[in-house]
N, CA, C and O atoms as CSV, one atom per row, in Angstrom:
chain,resi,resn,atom,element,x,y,z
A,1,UNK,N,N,-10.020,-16.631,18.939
A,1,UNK,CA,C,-9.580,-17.378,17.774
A,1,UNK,C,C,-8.061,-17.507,17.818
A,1,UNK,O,O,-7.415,-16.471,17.974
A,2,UNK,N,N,-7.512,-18.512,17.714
A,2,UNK,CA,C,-5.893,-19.172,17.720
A,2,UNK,C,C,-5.462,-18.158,16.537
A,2,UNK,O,O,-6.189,-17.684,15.664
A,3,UNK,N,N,-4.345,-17.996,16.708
A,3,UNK,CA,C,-3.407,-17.568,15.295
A,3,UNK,C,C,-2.162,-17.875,15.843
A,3,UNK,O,O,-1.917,-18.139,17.020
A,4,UNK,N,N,-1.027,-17.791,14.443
A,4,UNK,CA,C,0.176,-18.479,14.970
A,4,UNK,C,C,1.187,-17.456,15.561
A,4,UNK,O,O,1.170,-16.259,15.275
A,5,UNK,N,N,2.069,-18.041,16.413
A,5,UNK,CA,C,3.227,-16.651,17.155
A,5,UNK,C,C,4.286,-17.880,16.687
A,5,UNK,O,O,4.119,-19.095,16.582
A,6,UNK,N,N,5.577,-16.913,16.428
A,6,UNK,CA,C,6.778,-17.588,16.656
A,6,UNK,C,C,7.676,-16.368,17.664
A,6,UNK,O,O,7.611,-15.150,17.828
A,7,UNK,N,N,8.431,-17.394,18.140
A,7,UNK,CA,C,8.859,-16.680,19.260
A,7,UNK,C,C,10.107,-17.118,19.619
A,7,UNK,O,O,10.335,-18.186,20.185
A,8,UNK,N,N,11.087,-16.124,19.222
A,8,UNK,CA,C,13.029,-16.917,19.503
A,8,UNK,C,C,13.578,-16.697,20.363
A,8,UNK,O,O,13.367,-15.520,20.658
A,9,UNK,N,N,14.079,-17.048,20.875
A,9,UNK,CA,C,15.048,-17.169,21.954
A,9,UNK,C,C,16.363,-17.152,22.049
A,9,UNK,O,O,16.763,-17.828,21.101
A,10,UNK,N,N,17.277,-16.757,22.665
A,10,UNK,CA,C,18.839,-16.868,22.764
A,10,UNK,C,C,19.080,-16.624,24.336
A,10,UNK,O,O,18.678,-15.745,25.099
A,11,UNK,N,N,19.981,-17.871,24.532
A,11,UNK,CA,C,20.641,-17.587,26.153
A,11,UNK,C,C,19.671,-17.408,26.978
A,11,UNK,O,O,19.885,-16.547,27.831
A,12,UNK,N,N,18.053,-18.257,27.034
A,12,UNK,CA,C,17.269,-17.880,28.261
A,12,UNK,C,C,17.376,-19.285,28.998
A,12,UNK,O,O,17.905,-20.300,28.545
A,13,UNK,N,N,16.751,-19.119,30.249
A,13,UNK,CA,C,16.998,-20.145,31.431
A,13,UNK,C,C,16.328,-21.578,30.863
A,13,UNK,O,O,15.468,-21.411,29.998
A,14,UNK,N,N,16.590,-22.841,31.211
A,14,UNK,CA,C,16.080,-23.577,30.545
A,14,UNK,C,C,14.056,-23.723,31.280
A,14,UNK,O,O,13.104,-24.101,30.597
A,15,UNK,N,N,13.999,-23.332,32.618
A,15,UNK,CA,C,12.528,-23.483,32.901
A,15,UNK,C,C,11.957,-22.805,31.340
A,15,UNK,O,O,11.272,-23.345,30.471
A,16,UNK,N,N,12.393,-21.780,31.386
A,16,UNK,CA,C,11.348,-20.766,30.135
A,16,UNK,C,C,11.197,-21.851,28.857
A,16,UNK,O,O,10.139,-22.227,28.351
A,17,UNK,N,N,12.202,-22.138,28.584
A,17,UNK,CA,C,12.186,-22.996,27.808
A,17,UNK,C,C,11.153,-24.146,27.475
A,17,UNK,O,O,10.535,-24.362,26.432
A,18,UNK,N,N,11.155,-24.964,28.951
A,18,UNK,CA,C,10.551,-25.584,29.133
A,18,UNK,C,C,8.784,-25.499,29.033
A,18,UNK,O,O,7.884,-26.216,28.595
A,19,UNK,N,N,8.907,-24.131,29.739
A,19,UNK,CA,C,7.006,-23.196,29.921
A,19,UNK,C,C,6.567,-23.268,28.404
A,19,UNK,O,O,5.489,-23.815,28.170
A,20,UNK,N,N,7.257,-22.800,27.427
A,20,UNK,CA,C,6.842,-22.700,26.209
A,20,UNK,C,C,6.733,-23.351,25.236
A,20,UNK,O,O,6.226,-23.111,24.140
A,21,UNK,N,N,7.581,-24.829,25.942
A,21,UNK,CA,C,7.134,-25.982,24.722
A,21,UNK,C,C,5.774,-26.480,25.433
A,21,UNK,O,O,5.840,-27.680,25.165
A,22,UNK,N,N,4.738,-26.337,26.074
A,22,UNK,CA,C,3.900,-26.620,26.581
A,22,UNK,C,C,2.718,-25.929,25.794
A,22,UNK,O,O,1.588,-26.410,25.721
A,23,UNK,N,N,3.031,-24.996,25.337
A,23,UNK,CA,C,1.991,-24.107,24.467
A,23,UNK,C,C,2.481,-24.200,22.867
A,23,UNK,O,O,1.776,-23.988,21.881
A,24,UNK,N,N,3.878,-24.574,22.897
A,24,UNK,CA,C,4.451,-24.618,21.509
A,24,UNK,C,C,5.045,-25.531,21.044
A,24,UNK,O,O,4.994,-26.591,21.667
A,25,UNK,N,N,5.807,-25.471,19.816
A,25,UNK,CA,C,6.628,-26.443,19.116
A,25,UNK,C,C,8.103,-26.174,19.557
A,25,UNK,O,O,7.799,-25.527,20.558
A,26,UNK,N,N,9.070,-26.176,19.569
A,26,UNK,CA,C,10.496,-25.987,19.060
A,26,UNK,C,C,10.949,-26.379,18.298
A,26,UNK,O,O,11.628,-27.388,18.488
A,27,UNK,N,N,10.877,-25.999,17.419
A,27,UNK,CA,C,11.251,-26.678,16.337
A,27,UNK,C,C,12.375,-26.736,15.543
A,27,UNK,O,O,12.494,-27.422,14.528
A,28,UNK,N,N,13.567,-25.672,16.244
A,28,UNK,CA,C,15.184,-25.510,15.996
A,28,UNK,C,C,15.137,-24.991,17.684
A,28,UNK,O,O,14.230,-24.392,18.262
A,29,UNK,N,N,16.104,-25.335,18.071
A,29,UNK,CA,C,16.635,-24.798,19.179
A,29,UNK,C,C,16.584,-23.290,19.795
A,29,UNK,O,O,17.611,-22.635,19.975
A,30,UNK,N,N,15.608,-22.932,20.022
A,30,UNK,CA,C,15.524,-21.471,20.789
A,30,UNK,C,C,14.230,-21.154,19.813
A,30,UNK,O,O,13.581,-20.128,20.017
A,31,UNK,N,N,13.830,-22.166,18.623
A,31,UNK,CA,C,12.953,-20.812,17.887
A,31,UNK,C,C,11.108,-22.154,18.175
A,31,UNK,O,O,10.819,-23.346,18.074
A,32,UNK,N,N,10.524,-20.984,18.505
A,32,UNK,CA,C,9.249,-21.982,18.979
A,32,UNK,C,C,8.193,-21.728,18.699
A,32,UNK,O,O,7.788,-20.795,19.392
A,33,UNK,N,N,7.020,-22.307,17.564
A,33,UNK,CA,C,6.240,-21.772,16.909
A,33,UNK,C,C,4.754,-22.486,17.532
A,33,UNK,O,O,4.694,-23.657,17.907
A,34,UNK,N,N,3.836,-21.722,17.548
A,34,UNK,CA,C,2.830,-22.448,17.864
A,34,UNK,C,C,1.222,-21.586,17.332
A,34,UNK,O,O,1.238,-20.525,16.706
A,35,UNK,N,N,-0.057,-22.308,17.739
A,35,UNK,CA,C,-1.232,-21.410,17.304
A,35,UNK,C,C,-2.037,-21.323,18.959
A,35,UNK,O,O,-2.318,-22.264,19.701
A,36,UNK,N,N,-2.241,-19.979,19.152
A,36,UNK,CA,C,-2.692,-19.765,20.657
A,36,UNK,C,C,-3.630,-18.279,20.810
A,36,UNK,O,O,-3.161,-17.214,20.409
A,37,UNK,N,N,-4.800,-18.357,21.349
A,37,UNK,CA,C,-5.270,-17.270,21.655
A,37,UNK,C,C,-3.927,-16.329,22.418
A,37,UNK,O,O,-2.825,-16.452,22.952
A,38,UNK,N,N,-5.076,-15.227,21.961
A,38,UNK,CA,C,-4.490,-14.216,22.082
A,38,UNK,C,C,-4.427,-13.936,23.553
A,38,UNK,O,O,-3.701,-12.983,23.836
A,39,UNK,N,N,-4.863,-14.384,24.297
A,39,UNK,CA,C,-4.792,-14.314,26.097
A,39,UNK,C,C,-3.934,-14.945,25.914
A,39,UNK,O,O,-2.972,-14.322,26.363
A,40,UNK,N,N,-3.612,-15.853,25.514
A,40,UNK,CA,C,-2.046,-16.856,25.908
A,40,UNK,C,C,-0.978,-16.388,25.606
A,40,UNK,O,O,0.023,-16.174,26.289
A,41,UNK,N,N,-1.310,-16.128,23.957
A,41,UNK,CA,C,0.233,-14.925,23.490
A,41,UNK,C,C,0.536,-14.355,24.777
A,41,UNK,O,O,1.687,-14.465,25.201
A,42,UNK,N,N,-0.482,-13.665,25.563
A,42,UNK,CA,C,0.420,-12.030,26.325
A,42,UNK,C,C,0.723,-13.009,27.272
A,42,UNK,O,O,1.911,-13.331,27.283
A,43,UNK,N,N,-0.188,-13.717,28.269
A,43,UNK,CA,C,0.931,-14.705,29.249
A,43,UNK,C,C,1.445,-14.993,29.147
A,43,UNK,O,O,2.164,-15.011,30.146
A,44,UNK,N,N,2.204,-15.913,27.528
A,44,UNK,CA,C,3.401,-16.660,27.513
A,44,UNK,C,C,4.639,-14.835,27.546
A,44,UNK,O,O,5.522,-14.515,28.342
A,45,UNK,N,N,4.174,-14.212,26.501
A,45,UNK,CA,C,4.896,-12.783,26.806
A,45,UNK,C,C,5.256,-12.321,28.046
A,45,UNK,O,O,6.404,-12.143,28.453
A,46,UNK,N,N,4.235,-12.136,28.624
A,46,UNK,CA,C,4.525,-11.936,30.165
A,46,UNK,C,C,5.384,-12.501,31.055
A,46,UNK,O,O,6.039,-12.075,32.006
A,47,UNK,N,N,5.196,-13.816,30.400
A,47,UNK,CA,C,6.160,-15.247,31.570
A,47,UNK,C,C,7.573,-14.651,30.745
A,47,UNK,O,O,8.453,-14.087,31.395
A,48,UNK,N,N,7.701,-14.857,29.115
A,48,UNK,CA,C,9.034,-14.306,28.959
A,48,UNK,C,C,10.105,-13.164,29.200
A,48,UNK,O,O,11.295,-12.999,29.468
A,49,UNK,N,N,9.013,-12.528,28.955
A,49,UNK,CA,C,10.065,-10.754,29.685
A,49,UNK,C,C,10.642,-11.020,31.033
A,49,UNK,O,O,11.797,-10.748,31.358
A,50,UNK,N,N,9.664,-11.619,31.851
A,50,UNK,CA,C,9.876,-11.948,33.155
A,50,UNK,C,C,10.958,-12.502,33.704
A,50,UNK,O,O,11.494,-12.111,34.741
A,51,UNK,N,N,11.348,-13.531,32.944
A,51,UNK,CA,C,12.290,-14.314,33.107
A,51,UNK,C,C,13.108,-14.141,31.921
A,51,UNK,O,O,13.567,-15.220,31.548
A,52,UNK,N,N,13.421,-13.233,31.259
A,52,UNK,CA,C,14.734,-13.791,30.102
A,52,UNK,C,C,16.076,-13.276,30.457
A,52,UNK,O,O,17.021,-13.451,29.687
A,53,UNK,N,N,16.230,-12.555,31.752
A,53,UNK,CA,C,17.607,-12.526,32.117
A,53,UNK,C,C,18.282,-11.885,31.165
A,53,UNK,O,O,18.026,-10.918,30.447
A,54,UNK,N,N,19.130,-12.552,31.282
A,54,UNK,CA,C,20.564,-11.969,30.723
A,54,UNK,C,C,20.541,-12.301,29.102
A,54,UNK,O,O,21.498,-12.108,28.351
A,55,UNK,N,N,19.082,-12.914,28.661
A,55,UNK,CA,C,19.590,-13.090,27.047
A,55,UNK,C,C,18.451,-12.505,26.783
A,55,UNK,O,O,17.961,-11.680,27.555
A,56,UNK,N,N,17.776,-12.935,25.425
A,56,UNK,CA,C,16.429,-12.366,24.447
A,56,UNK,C,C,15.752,-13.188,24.119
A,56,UNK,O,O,15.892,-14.408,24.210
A,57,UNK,N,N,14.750,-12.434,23.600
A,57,UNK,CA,C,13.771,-13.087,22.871
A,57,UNK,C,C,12.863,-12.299,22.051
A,57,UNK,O,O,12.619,-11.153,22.431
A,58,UNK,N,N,12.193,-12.844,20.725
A,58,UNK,CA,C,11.694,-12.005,20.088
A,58,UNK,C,C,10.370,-12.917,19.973
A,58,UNK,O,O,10.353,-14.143,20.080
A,59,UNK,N,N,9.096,-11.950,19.696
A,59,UNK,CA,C,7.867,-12.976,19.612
A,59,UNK,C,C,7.016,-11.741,18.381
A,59,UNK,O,O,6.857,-10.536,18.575
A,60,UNK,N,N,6.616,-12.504,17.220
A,60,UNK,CA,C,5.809,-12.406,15.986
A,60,UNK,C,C,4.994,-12.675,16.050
A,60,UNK,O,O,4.836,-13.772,16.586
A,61,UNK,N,N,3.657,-11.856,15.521
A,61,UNK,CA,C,2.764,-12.451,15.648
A,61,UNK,C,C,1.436,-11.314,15.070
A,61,UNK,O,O,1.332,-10.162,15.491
A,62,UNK,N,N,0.444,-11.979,13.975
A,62,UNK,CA,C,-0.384,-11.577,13.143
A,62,UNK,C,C,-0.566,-10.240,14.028
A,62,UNK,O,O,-0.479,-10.189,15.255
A,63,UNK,N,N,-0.862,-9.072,13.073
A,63,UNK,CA,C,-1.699,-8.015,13.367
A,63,UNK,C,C,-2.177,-7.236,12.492
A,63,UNK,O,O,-1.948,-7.457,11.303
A,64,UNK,N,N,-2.887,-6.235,12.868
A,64,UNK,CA,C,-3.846,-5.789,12.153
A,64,UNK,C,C,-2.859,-4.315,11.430
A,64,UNK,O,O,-3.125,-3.133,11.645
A,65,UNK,N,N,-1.699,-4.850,10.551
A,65,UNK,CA,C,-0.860,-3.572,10.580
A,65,UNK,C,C,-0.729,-3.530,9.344
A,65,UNK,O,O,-1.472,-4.258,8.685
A,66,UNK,N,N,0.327,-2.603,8.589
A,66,UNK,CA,C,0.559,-2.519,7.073
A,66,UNK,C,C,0.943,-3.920,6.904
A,66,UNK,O,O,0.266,-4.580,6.115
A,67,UNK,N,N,1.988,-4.528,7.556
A,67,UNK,CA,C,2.730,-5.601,7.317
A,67,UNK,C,C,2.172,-6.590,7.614
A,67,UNK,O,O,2.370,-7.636,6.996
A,68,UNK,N,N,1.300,-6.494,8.682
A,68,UNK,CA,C,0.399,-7.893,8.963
A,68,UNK,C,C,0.860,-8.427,9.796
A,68,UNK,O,O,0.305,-9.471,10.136
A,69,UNK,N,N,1.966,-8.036,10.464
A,69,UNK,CA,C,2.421,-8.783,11.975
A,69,UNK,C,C,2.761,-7.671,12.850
A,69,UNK,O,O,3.015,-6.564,12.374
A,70,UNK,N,N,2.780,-7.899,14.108
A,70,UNK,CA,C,3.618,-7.220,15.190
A,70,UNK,C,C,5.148,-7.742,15.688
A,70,UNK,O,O,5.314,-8.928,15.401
A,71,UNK,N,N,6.261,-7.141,16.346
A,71,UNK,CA,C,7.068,-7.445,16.717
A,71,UNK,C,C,7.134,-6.813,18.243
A,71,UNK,O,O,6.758,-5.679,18.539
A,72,UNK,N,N,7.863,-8.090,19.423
A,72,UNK,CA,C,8.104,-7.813,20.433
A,72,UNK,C,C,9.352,-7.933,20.698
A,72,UNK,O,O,9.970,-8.435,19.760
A,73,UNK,N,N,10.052,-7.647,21.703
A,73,UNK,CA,C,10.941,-7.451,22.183
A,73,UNK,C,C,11.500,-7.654,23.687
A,73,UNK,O,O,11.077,-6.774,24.436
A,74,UNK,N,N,12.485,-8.752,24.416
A,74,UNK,CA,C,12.704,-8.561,25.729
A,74,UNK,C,C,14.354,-9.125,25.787
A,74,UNK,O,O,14.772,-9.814,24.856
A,75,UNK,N,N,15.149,-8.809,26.829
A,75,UNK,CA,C,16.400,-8.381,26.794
A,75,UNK,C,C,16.778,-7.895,25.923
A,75,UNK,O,O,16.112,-7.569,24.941
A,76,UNK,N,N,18.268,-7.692,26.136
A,76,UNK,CA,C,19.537,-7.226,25.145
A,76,UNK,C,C,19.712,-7.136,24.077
A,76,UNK,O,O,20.195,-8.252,23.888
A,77,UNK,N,N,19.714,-6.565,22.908
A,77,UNK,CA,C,19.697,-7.334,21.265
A,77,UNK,C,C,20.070,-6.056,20.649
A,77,UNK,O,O,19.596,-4.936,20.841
A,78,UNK,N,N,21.380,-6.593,19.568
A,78,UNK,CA,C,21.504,-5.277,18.841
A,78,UNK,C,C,20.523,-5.030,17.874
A,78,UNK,O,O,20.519,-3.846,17.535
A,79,UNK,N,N,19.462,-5.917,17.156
A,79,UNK,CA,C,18.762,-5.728,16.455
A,79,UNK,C,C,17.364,-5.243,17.103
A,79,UNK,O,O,16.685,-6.160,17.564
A,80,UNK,N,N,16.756,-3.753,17.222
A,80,UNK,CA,C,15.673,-3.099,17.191
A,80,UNK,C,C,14.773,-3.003,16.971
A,80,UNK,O,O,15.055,-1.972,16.361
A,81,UNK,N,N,13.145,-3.123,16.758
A,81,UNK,CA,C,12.410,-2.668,16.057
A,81,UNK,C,C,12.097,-1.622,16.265
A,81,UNK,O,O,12.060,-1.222,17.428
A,82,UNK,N,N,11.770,-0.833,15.239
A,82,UNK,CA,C,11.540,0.712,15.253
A,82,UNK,C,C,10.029,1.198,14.366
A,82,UNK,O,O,9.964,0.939,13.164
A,83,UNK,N,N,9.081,1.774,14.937
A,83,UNK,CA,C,8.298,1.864,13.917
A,83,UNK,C,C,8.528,3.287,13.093
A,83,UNK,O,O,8.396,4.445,13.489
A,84,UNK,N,N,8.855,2.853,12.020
A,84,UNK,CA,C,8.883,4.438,10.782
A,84,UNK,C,C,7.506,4.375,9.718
A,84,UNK,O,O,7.274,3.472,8.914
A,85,UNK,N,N,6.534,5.814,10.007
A,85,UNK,CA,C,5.671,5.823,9.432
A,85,UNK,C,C,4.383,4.364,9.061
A,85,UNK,O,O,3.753,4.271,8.007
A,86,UNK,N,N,4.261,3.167,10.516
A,86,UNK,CA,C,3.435,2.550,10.188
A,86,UNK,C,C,4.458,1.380,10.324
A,86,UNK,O,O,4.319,0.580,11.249
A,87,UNK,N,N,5.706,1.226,9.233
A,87,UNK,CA,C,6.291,0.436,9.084
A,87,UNK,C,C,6.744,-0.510,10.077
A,87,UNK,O,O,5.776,-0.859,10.753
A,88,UNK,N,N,7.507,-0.910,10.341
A,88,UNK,CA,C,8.346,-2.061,11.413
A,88,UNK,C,C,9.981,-2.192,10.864
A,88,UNK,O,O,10.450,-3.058,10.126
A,89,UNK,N,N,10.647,-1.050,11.476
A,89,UNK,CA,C,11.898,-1.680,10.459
A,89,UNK,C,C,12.870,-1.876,11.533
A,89,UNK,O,O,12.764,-1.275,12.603
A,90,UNK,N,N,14.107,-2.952,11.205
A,90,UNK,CA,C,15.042,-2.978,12.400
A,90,UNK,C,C,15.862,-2.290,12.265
A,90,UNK,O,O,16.179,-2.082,11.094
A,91,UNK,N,N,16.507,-1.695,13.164
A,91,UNK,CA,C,17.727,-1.025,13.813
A,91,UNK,C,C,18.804,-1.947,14.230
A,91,UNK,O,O,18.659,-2.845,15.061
A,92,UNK,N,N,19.824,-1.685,13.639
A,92,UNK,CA,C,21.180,-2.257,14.521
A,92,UNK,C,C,21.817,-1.275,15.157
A,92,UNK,O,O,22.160,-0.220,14.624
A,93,UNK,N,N,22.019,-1.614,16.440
A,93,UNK,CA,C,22.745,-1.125,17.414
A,93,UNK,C,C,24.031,-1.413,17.266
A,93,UNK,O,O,24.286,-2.588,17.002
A,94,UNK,N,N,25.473,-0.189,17.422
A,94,UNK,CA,C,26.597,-0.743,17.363
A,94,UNK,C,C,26.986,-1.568,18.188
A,94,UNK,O,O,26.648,-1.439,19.364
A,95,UNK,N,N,27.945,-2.816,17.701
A,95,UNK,CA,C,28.761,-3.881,18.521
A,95,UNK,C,C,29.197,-2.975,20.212
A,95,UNK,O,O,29.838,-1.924,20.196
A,96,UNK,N,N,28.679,-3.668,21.615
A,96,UNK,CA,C,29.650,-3.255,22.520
A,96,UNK,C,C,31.306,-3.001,21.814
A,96,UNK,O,O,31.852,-3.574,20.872
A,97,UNK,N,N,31.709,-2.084,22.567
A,97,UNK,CA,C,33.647,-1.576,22.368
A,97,UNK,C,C,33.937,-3.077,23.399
A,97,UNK,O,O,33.229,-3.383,24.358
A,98,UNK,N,N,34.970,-3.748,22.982
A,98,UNK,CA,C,35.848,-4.523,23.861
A,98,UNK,C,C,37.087,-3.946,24.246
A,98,UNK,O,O,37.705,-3.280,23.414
A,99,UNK,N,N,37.488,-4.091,25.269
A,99,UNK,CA,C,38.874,-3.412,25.553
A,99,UNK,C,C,40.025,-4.454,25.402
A,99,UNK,O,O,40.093,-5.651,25.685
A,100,UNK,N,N,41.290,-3.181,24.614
A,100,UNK,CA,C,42.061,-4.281,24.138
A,100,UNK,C,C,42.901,-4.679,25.602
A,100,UNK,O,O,42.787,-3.812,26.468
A,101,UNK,N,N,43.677,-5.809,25.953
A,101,UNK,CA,C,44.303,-6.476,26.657
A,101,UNK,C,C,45.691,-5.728,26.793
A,101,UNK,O,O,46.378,-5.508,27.791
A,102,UNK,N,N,45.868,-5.427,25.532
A,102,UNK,CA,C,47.632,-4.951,25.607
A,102,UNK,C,C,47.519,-3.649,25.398
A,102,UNK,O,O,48.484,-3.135,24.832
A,103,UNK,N,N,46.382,-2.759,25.762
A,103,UNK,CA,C,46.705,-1.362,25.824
A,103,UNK,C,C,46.558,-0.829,27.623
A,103,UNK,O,O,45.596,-0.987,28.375
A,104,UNK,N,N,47.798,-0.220,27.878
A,104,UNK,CA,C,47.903,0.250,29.303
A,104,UNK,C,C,47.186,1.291,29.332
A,104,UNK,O,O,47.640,1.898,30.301
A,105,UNK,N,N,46.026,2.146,28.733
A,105,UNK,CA,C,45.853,3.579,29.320
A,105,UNK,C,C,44.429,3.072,30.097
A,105,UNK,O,O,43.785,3.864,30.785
């Protein structure tokens, strides 16, 4: 049975891009919603982890939980999911340190 995933993106290659408007919508730039068995969810998942390089992506999608959805996760992202007691809550990770330019040590 279809149910809906949305699934965002930042900074991935444009093929991926491309793979997932084939199963989905885009419907703002990076964010791509669609209705797909659940074999497809994990392949399109699969194809994304695979390929998201150097950026992210996050993919939502109905479950059988307190909240009623699941959250995934692939590259870099200061924002987390963490499960507390059942829940789904995010975590922010601190900003990388940048180094300043005009300090010599």
């Amino acid at each position: 049975m279809p149910s809906m995933v949305v699934i965002a993106t930042t900074a991935v290659p444009d093929r991926l891009r491309g793979a997932l408007s084939r199963w989905t919508s885009e419907v703002v730039t990076g964010i791509f919603v669609g209705s797909v068995s659940a074999q497809v969810r994990d392949q399109l998942w699969q194809a994304v982890s695979e390929t998201v390089g150097d950026g992210a992506a996050v993919l939502i999608h109905p479950s059988p939980t307190e909240q009623g959805y699941s959250i995934r996760t692939a590259g870099t992202r200061r924002r987390v999911p963490e499960d507390f007691d059942g829940l789904t809550l995010i975590r922010m990770r601190a900003a990388p340190m940048l180094k300043n330019p005009h300090d010599s040590s």
